[in-house]
C-alpha beads as a LAMMPS data file, in Angstrom:
LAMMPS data file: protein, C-alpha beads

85 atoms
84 bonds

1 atom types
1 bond types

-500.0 500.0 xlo xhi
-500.0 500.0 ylo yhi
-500.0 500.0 zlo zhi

Masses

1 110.0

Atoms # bond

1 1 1 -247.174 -440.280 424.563
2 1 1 -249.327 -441.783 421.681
3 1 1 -247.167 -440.466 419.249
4 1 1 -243.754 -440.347 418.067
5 1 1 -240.908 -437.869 416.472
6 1 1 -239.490 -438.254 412.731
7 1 1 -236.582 -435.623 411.273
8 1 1 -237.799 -436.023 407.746
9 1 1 -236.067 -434.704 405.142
10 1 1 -232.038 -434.374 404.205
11 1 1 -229.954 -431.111 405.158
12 1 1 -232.660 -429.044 407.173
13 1 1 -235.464 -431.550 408.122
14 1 1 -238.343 -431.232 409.986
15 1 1 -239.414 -432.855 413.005
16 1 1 -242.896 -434.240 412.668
17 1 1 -245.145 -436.038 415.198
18 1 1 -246.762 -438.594 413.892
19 1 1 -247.680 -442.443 414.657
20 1 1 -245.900 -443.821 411.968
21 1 1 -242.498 -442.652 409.178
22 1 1 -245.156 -442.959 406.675
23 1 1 -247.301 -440.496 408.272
24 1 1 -244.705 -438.417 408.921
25 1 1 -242.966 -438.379 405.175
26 1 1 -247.077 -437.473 404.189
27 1 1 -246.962 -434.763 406.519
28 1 1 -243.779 -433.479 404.641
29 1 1 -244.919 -433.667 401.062
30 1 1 -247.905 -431.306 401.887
31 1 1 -245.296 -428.828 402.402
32 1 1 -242.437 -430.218 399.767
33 1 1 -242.948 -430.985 396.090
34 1 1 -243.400 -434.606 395.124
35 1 1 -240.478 -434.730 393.063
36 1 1 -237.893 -433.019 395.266
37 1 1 -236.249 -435.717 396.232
38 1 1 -236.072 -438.033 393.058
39 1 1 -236.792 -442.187 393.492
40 1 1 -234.995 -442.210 396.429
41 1 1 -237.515 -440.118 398.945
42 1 1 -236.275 -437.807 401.910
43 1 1 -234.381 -439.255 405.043
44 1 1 -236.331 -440.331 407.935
45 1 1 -235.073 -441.189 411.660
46 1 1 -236.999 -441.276 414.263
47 1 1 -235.977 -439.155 417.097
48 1 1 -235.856 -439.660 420.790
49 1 1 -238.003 -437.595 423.176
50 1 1 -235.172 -437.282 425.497
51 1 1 -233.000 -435.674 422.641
52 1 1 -231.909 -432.441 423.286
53 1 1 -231.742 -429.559 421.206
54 1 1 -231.619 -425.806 420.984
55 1 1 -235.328 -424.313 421.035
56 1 1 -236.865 -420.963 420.209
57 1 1 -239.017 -420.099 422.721
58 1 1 -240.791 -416.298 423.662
59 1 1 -238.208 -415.780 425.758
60 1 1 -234.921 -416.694 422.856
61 1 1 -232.925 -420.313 422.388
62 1 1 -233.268 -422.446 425.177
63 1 1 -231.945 -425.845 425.154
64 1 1 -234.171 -428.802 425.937
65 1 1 -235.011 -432.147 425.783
66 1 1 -238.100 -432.480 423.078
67 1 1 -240.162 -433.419 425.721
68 1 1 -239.879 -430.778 427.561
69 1 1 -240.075 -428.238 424.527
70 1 1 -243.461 -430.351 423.701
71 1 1 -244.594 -430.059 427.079
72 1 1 -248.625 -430.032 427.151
73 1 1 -248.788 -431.124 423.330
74 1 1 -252.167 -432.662 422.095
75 1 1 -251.659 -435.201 419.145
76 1 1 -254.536 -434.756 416.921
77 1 1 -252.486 -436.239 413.803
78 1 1 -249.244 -435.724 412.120
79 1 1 -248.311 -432.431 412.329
80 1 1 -244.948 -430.467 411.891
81 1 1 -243.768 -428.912 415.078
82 1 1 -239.979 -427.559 414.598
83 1 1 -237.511 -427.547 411.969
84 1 1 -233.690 -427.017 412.004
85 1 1 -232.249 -423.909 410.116

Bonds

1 1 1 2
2 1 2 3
3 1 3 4
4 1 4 5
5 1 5 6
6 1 6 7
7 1 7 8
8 1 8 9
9 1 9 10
10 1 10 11
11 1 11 12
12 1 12 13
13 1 13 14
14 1 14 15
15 1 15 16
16 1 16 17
17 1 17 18
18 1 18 19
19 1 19 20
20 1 20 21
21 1 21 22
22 1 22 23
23 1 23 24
24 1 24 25
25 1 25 26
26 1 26 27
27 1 27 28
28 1 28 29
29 1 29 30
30 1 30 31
31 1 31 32
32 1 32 33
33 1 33 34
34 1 34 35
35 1 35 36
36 1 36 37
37 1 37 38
38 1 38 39
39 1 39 40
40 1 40 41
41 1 41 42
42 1 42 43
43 1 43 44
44 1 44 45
45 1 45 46
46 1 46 47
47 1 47 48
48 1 48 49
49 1 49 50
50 1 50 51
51 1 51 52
52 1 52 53
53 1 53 54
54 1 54 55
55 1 55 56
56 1 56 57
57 1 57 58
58 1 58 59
59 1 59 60
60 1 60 61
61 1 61 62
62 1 62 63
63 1 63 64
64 1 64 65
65 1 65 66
66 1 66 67
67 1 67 68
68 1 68 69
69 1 69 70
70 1 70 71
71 1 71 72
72 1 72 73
73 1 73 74
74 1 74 75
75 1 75 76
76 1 76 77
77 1 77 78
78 1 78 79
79 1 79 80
80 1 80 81
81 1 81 82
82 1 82 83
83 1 83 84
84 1 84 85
């Protein structure tokens, strides 16, 4: 995969692919205001494509790896593609 995962953000984050935390943080603040998180910024880690997790899918909650939830993803650019509630 040309890409990679980032949880950005601090007690419900989103999981962004992206090439790089930077891009990924970016991604974020289109969707967060600027001064949310004060000087310090949000929390970043970069996450694992064999981490698993629980899924909504058509079908309910399924638990997957994220590769497997990603399955035939295109990376075009950084773009959000779950979040945890």
């Amino acid at each position: 995969m040309n890409f990679k995962i980032f949880a950005v953000g601090d007690d419900r984050p989103e999981y962004i692919a992206a090439m790089t935390a930077e891009e990924a943080i970016a991604d974020h603040f289109t969707r967060i205001d600027d001064d949310y998180y004060g000087e310090e910024g949000p929390d970043v880690e970069e996450i694992p494509f064999n981490t698993v997790g629980m899924f909504e899918t058509e079908t309910g909650y399924k638990e997957m790896t994220f590769a497997e939830f990603l399955g035939n993803f295109t990376y075009t650019g950084p773009q959000l593609i779950c979040w945890s509630e």
